[in-house]
BAVO-991426 format. One record per residue: residue number from 1; x, y, z of N, C-alpha, C in turn. Coordinates in steps of 0.001 Angstrom, whole numbers. Atoms other than C-alpha are relative to their C-alpha. Example, Ala and Ser with C-alpha at 12.3 -4.5 7.8 and 13.67 -1.06 7.14 Angstrom:
BEGIN
REC   pos      n.px      n.py      n.pz     ca.px     ca.py     ca.pz      c.px      c.py      c.pz
REC     1       890     -1190         0     12300     -4500      7800       900      1200         0
REC     2      -820     -1190       -60     13670     -1060      7140      -770      1090       730
% end
This chain:
BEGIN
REC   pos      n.px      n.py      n.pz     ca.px     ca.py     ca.pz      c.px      c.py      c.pz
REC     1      1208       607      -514     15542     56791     42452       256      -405      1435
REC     2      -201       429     -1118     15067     55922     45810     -1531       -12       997
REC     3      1041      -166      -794     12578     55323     48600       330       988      1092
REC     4      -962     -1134      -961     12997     58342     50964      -810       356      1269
REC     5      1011       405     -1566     10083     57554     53619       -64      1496       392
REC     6       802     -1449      -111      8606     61122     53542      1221       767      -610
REC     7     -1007      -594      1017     10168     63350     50919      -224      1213       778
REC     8       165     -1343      -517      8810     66803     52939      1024       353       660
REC     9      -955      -814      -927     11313     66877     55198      1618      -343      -113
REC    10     -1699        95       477     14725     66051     52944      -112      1170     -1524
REC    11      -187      -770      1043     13806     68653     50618       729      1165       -58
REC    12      -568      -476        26     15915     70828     51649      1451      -697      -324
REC    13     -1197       812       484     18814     68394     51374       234       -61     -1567
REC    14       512       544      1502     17468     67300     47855       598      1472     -1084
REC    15      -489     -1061       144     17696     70856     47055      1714       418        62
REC    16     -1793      -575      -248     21362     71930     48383       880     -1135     -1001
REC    17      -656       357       915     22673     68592     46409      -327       409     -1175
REC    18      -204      -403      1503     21460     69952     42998       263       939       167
REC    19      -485     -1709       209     22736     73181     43895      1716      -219       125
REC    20     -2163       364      -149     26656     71763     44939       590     -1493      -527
REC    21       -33       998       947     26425     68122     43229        82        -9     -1283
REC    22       225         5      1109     27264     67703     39849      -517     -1278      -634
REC    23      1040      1189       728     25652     64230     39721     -1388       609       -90
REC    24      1406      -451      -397     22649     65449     41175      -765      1593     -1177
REC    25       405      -582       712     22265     68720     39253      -137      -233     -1710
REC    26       347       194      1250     22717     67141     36079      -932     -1513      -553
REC    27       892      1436       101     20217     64056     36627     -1334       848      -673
REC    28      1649      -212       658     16735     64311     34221      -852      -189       922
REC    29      1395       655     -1561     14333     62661     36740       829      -408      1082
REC    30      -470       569      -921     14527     61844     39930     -1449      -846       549
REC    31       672      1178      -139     12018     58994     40840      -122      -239      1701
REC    32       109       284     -1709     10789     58589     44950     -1114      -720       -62
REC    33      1087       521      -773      8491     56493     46491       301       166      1380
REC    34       359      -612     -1005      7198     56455     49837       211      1740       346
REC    35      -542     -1420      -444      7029     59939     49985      -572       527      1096
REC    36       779      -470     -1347      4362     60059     52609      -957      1350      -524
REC    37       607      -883       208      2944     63004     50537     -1830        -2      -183
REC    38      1770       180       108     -1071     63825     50608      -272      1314      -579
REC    39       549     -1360       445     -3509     66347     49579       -14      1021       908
REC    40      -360     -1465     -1769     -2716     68550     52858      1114       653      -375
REC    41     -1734      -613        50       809     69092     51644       -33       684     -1415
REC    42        26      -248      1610       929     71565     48872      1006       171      -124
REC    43     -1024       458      1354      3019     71518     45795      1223       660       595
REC    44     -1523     -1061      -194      5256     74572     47219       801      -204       982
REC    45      -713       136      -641      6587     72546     50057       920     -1300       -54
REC    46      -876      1024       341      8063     70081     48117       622       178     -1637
REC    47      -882      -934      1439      9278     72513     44860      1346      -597       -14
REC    48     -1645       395       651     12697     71719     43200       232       925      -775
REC    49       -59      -304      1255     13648     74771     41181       528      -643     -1103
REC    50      -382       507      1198     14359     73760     37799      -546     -1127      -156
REC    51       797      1272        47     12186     70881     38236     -1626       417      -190
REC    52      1476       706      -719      8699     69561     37609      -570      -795       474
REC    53       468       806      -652      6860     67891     39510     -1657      -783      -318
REC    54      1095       569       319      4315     64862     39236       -15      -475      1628
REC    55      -282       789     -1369      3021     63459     42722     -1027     -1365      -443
REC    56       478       741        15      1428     60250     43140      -587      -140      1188
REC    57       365        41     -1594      -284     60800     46814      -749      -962       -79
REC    58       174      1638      -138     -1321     57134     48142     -1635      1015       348
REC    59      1041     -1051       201     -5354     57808     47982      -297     -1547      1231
REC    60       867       897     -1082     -6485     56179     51491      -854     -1152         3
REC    61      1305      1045       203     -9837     54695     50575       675      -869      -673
REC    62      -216      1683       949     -8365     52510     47700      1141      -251       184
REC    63      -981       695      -400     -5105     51877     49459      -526     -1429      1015
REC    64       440       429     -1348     -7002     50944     52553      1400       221      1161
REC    65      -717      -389      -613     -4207     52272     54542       666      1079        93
REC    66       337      -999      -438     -3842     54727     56403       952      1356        36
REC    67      -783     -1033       668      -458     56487     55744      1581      -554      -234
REC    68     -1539       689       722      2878     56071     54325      -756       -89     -1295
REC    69       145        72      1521      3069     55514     50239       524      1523     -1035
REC    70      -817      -876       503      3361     57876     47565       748      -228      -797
REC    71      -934      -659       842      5451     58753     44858       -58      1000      -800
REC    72      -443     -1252      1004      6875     61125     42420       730       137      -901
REC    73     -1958      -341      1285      9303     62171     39719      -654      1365       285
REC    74      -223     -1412        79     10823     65470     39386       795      -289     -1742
REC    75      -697       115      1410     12121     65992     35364       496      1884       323
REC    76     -1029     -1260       569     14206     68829     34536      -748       645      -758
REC    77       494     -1468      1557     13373     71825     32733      1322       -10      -890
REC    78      -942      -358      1354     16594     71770     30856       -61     -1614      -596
REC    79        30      1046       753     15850     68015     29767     -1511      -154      -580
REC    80      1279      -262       499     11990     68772     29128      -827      1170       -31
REC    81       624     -1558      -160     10099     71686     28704     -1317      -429       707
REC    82      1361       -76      -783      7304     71965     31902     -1216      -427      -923
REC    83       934       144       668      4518     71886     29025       108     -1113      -345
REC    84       238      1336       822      5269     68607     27628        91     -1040      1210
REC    85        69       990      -951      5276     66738     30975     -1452      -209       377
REC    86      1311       590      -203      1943     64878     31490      -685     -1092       565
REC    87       441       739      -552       143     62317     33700      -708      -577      -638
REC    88       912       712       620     -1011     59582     32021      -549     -1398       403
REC    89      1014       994      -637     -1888     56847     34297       501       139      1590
REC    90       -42       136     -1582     -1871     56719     38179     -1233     -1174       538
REC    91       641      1120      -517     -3026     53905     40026       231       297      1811
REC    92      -631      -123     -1380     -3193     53446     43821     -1157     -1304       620
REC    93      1123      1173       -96     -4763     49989     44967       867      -729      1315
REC    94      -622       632     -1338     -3683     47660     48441      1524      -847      -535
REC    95      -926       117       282     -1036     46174     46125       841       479      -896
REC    96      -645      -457       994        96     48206     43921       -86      1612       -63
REC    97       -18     -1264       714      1175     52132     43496       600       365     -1185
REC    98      -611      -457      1492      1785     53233     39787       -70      1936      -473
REC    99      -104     -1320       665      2602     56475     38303       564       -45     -1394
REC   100      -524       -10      1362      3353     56676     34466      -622      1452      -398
REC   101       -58     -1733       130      4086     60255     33105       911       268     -1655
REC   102      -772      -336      1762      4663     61178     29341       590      1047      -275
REC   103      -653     -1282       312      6922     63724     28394       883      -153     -1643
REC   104      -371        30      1633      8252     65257     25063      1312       514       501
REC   105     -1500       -34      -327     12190     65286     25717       201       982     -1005
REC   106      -404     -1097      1164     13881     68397     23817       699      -933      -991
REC   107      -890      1082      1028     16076     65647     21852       136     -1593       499
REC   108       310       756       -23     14840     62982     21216       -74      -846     -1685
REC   109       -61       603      1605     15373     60420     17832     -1469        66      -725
REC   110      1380      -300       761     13180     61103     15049     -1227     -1271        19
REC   111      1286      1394       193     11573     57609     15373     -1132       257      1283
REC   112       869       185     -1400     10251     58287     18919      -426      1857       277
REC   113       932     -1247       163      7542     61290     19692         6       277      1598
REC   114        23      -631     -1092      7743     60997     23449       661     -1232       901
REC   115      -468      1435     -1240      9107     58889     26844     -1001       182       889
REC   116      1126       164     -1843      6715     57814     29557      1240      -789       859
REC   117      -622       559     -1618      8129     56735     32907      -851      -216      1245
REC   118       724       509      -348      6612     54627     34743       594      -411      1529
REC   119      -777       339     -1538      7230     54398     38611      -947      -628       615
REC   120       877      1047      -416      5765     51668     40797       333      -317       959
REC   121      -374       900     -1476      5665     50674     44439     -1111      -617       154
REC   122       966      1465       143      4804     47443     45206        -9       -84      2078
REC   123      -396        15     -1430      3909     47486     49672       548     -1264        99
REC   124       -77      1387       -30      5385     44458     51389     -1216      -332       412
REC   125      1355       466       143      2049     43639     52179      -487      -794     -1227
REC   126       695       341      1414       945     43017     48301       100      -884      -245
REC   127      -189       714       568       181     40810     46433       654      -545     -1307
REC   128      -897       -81       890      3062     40425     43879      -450      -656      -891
REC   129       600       158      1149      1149     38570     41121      -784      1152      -617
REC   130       719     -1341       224     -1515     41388     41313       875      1103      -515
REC   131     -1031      -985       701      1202     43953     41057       328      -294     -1414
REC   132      -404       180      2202      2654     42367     37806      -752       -80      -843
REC   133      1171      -440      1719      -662     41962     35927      -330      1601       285
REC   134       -74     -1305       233      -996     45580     36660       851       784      -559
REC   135      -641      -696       450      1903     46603     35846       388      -176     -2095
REC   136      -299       660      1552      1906     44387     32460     -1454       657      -671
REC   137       918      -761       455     -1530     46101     31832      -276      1171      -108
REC   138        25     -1827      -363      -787     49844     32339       906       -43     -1037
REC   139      -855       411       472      2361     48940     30539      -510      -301     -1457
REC   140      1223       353      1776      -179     47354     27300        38       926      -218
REC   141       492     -1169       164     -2189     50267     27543       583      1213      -835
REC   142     -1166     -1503       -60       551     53025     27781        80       -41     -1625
REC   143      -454       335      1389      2120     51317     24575      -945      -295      -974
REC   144       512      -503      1074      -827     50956     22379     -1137      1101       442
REC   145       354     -1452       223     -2212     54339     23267      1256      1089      -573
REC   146     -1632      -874       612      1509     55609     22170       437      -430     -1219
REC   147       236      1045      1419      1203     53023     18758       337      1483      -799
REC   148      -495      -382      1153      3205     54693     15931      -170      -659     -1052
REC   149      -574       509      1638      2572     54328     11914      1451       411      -490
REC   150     -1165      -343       439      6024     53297     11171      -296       799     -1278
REC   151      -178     -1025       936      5180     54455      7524      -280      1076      -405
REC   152      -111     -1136       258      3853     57531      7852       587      1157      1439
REC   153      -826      -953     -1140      5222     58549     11462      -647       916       612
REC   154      1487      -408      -346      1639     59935     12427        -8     -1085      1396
REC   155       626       262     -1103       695     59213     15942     -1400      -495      -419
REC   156      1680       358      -408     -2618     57102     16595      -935       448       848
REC   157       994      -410      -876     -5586     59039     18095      -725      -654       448
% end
């Protein structure tokens, strides 16, 4: 994880360590904020093979500011299969950026059906109460829209 204050132009770096790193090539996610990324920048200039990608591009109007923000995860294809990675909440507000992203892990204990990951930049600007009831309410949410019957092990629709 890290903040990397525009991810476009270390992706080549990002790249060459999972290609000669053996931390780096064998990490599941990798987690950025500030990435500086927008809807101008497409997907293919910030690719990872063997990765997918979720972005979180900071959305102007309901930041109210004007650039910088952002985030992302990248997950592995050999720790998730592309199809089971999914966006399930994004936020983007003057104090608070959220990204939470569900994925079905290839091995994973029979009790649990999936992991979300939930990434969050808070500006120094914000208002850090605001941030935490958001994050304690995305956070609710997440978890009873993900509500398991322990006894029959059936997901809740």
């Amino acid at each position: 994880m890290g903040n990397v204050r525009s991810l476009g132009n270390k992706m080549d770096e990002l790249a060459a360590l999972v290609k000669t790193q053996r931390e780096y090539r064998e990490c599941s996610i990798f987690c950025f904020t500030e990435t500086w990324l927008h809807s101008h920048i497409h997907a293919n200039s910030v690719r990872l093979p063997g990765y997918s990608l979720v972005r979180g591009d900071r959305d102007c109007s309901s930041s109210r500011k004007k650039k910088g923000g952002g985030i992302a995860l990248f997950v592995s294809e050999r720790w998730c299969n592309p199809g089971h990675v999914n966006l399930k909440e994004r936020l983007c507000s003057p104090d608070i950026e959220l990204l939470a992203v569900g994925m079905r892990r290839y091995y994973l204990p029979r009790e649990f059906t999936s992991t979300i990951v939930i990434i969050v930049y808070i500006p120094p600007s914000a208002d850090a109460a605001v941030a935490c009831d958001v994050i304690s309410s995305a956070a609710a949410k997440l978890q009873t829209e993900q509500e398991i019957f322990p006894a029959t092990g059936h997901q809740r629709v």
